[in-house]
C-alpha positions as CSV (number, residue, x, y, z in Angstrom):
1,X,28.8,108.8,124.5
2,X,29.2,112.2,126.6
3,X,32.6,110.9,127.5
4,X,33.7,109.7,123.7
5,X,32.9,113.5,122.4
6,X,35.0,115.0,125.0
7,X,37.3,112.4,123.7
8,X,37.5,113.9,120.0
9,X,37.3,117.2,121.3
10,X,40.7,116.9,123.0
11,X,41.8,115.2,120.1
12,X,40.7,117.9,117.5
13,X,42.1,120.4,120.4
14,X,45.6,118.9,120.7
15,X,46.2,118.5,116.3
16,X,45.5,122.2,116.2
17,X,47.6,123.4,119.2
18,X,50.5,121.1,119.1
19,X,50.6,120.4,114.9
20,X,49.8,123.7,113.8
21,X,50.1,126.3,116.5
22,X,53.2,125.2,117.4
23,X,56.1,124.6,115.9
24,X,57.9,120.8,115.4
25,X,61.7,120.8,116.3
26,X,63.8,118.2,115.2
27,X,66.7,117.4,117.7
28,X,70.4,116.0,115.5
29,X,73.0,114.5,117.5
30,X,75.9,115.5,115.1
31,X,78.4,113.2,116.4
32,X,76.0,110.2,115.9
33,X,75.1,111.5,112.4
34,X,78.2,111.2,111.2
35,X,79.3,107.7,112.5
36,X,75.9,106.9,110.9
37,X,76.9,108.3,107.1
38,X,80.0,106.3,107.6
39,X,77.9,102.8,108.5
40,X,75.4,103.1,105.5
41,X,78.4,103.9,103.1
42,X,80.1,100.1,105.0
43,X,76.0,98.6,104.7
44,X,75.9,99.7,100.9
45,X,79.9,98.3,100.2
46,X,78.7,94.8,101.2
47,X,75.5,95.0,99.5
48,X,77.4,94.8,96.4
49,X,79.4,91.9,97.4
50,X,78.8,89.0,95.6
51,X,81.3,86.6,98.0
52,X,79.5,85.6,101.4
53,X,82.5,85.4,103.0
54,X,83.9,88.5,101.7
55,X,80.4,90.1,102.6
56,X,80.5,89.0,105.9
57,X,84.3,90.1,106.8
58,X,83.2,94.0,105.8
59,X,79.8,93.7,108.1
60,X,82.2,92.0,110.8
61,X,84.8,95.2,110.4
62,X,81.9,97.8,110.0
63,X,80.3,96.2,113.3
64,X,83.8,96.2,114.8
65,X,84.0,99.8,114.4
66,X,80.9,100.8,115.2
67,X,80.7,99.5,118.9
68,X,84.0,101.1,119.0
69,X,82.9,104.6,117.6
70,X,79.4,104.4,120.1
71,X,80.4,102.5,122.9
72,X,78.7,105.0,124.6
73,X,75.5,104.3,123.4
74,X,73.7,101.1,125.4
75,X,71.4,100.4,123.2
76,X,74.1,99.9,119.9
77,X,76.2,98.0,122.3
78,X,73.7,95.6,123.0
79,X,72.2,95.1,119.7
80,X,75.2,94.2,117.9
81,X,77.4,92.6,120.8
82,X,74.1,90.4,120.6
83,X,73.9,89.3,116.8
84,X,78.1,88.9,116.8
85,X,77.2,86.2,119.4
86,X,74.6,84.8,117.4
87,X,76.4,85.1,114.3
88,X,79.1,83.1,115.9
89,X,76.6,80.4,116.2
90,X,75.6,79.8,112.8
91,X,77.4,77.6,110.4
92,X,76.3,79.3,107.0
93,X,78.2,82.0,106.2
94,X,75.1,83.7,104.5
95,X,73.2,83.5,107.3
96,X,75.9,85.0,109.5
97,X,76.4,87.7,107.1
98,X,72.3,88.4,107.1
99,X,72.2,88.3,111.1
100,X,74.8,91.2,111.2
101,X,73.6,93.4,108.4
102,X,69.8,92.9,110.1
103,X,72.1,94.6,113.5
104,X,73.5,97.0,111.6
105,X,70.4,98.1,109.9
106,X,68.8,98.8,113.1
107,X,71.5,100.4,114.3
108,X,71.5,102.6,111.4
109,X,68.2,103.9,112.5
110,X,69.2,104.2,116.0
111,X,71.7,106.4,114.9
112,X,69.6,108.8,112.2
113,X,66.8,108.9,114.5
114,X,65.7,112.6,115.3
115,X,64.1,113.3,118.3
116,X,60.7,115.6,117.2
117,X,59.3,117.6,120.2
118,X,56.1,119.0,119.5
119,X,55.6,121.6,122.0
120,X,57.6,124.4,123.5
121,X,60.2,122.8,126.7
122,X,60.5,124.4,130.2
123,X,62.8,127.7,130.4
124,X,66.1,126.0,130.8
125,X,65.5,122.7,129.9
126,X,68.3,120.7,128.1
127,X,68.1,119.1,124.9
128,X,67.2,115.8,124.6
129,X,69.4,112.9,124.9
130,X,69.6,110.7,121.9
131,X,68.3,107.6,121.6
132,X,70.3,105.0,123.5
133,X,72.8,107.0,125.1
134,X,72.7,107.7,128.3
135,X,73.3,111.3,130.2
136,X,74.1,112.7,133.5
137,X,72.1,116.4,132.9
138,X,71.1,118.6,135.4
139,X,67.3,119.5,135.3
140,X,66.3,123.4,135.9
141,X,63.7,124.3,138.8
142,X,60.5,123.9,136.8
143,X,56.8,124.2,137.9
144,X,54.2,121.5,137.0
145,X,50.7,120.4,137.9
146,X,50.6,116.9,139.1
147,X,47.9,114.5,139.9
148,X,48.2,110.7,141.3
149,X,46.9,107.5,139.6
150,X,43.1,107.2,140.2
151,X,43.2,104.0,138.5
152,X,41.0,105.4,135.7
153,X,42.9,104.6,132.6
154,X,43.8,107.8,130.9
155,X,41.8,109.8,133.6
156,X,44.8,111.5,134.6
157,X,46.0,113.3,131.1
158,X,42.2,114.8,131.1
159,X,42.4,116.1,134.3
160,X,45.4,118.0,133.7
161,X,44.1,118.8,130.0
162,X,41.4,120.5,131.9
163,X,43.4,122.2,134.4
164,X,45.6,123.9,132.0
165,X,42.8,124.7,129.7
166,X,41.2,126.5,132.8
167,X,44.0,128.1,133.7
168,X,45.1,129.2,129.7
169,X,48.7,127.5,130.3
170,X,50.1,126.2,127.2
171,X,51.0,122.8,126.7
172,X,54.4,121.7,126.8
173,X,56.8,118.7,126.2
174,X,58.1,117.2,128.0
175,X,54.7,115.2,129.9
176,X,56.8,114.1,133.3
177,X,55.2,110.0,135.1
178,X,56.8,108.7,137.5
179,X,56.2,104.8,137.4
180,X,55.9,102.1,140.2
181,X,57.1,98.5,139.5
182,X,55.2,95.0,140.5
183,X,56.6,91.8,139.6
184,X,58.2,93.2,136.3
185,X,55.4,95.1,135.7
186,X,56.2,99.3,135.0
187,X,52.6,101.0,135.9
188,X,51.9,105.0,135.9
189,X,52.0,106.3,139.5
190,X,51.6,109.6,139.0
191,X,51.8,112.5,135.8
192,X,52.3,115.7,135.7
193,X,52.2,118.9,132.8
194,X,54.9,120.9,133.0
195,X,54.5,125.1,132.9
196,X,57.3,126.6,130.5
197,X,58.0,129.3,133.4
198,X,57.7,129.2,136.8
199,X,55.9,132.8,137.0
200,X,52.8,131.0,135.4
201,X,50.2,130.6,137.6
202,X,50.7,129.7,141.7
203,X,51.6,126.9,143.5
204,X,49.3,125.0,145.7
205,X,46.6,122.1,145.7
206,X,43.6,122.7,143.1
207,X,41.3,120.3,143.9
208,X,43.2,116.6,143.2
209,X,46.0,118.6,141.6
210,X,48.7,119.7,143.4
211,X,50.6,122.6,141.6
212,X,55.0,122.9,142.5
213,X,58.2,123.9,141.9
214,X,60.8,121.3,142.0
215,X,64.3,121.1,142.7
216,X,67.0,122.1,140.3
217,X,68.5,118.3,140.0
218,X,70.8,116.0,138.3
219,X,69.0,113.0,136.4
220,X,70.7,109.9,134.6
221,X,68.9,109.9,131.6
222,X,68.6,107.8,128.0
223,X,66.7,108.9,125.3
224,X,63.9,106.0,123.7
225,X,61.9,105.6,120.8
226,X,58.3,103.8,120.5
227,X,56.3,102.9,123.3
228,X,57.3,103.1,126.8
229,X,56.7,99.7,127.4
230,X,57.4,97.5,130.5
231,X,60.4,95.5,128.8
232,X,61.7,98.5,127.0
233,X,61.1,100.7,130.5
234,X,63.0,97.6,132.3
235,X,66.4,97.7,129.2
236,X,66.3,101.4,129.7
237,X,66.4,101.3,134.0
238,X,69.6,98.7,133.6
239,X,71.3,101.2,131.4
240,X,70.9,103.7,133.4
241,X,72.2,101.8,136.5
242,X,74.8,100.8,134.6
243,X,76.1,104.1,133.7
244,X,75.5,105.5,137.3
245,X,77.9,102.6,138.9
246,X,80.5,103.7,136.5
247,X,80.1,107.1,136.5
248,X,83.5,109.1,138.0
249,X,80.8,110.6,140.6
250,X,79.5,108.4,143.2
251,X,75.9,109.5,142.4
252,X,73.2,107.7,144.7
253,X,69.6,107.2,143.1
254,X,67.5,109.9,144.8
255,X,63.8,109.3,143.5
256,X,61.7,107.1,141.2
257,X,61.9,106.4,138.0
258,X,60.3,108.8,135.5
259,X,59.1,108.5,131.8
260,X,59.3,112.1,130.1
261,X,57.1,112.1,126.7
262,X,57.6,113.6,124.3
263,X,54.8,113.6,121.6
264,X,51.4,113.6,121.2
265,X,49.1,110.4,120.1
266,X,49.2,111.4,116.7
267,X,53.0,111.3,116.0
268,X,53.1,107.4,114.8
269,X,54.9,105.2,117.3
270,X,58.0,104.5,115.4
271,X,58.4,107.9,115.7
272,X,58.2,108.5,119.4
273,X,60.6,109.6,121.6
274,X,60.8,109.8,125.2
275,X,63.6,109.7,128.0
276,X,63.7,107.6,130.9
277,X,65.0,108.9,133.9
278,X,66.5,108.5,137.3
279,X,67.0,111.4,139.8
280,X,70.6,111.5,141.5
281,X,72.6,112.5,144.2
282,X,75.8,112.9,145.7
283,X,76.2,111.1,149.3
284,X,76.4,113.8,152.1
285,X,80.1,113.3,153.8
């Protein structure tokens, strides 16, 4: 019972710092917003379209030049490189037709989606990346307070909600894990709150927390919506290695993979956004 108070305290604590206190910032990839105006205006054309086969000719050409407008987004590429192949397979033209306007529609909101970070960022940070598109950024030195897994379920966030409550740090976005893989299986290692300057406060261990300053650093990094779940960590770790084999630098993979959050529990899922990273290198001649 003790435990389930402390619960909706931290609850009632967090809607009032990070919703009200705090401003929300809405991130807009302009670029992205434009080749989205152009594929609802293509979505609403065939709408109209009586003709399944004239119907399915404008999705075909809207898809066509949509992969070819944002091949640099992974997560477009797949989705509709996926339903042209299993429109392919389908001998009703209707139901080809439905299978690539279902694609595009979810690309659509790929595209519009506006990452909403709740909480100020680190001094320096960069913007985030949009959702399925993947970035070689360089992080800034930044200081955070870190604890390890103790196995506890969400034992971790309250021990660093207590720490920075002790220590009157604001919260921050972006809330840095670094996840360990087993047989498929993406688990929380370790997580960490992230100061917004590194004169805050002083480095060192506090108790199981262990306060430092990384290293300024280059990252791969994609942006995600939802849940960071193990199949949608695993898509987001192949796009990243992806874009680091054909990057013009020969980065090497210096570190573990990390989950950067965004929001807070109350922002509704369909509305979450978090990166997924990889920290990089360049080999030492």
């Amino acid at each position: 019972m003790k435990r389930l108070f402390g619960f909706l305290y931290l609850c009632i604590f967090m809607f009032i710092h990070m919703f009200i206190s705090q401003p929300t910032y809405a991130f807009e990839n302009q670029s992205q917003s434009l080749e989205a105006a152009n594929l609802r205006i293509a979505i609403d054309e065939a709408n109209k379209i009586k003709d399944p086969k004239q119907r399915l000719d404008l999705l075909k050409a809207a898809s066509d030049k949509t992969l070819a407008s944002c091949n640099e987004n992974f997560m477009v590429r797949d989705i509709l490189s996926k339903a042209v192949q299993a429109s392919s397979k389908l001998q009703d033209v209707t139901k080809q037709a439905d299978t690539l306007r279902a694609a595009l529609l979810e690309t659509l909101v790929i595209l519009t989606f506006k990452p909403k970070v709740e909480a100020p960022v680190p001094a320096g940070f960069p913007a985030p990346t949009p959702v399925g598109v993947v970035e070689i950024k360089k992080l800034p030195v930044y200081r955070m307070a870190k604890v390890a897994n103790s196995g506890l379920g969400g034992n971790n966030f309250f021990t660093l909600f207590n720490h920075i409550k002790k220590n009157k740090i604001e919260m921050t976005a972006p809330v840095e894990m670094t996840m360990a893989e087993k047989n498929g299986k993406y688990t929380e290692s370790s997580m960490a709150f992230l100061y917004q300057e590194t004169t805050l406060g002083k480095v060192g261990p506090q108790g199981n927390i262990a306060v430092l300053d990384t290293k300024e650093c280059m990252v791969a990094s994609i942006g995600m919506r939802g849940s960071p779940s193990s199949e949608n960590i695993e898509s987001a770790r192949r796009w990243l290695i992806e874009k680091i084999k054909n990057a013009p630098e020969a980065y090497e993979i210096a570190g573990e993979l990390k989950v950067m959050g965004y929001n807070s529990p109350f922002m509704p899922e369909k509305l979450r956004y978090y990166e997924v990273q990889l920290p990089l290198k360049l080999p030492t001649k």
